[in-house]
N, C-alpha and C positions, 0 to 999 in steps of 0.2 A: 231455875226449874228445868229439869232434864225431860229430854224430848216423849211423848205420851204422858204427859200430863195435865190434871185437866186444873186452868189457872182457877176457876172459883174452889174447884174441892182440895186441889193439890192432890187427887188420887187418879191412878191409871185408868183412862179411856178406856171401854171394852166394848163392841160395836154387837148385839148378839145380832142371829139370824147368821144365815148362810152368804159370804158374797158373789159365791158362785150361781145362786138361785137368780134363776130368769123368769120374776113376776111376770114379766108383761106374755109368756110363752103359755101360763097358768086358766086354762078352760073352766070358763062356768060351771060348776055344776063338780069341777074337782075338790074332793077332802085335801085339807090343810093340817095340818099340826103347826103349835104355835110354842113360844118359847117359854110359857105357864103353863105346860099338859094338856091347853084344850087342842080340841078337834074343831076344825068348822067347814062348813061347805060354801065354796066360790060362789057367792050372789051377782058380784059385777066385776068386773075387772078392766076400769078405763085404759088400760093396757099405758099407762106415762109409766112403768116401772118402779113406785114410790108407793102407792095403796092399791088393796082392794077390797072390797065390798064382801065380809064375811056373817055367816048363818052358824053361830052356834051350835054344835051337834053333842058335843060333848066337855061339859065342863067340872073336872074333879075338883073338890071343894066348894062348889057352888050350882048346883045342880037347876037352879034359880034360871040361873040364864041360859039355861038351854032353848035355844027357837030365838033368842037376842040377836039382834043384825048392828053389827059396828063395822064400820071403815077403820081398817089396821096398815098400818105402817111396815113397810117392806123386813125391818130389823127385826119384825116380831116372829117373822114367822122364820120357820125351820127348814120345811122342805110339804112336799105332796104326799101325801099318805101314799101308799100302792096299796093295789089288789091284797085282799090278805091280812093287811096288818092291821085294820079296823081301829074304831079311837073309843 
């Protein structure tokens, strides 16, 4: 098995999200963008660098769970929205 390989699937590892992204630097109350097109807004952020505590703002495809509060895993997420680019 050559090296990046994942033993149960036999297929190439791919880690999504940013590794350069510094969760634990990410302020309450900041918009998120995630690696499905949602948007959501930082509810808690125990700053361990691994989850935080997100508010659905915007979810294309499922418009359902807009105002849903999930704990997301640091790989999900992409980066911080800025001013401007809106979700």
């Amino acid at each position: 098995m050559s090296e990046g390989e994942d033993k149960e699937t036999g297929g190439s590892k791919r880690l999504e999200g940013i590794l350069t992204l510094d969760l634990v630097a990410i302020e309450e109350g900041a918009a998120v963008r995630l690696v499905g097109g949602e948007t959501a807004e930082v509810v808690d952020n125990p700053r361990d660098g691994m989850w935080i505590l997100l508010r659905y703002t915007d979810v294309p495809g499922d418009p359902a769970r807009q105002g849903e509060e999930e704990l997301v895993f640091w790989a999900d997420v992409l980066g911080v929205v800025q001013e401007g680019q809106g979700g």
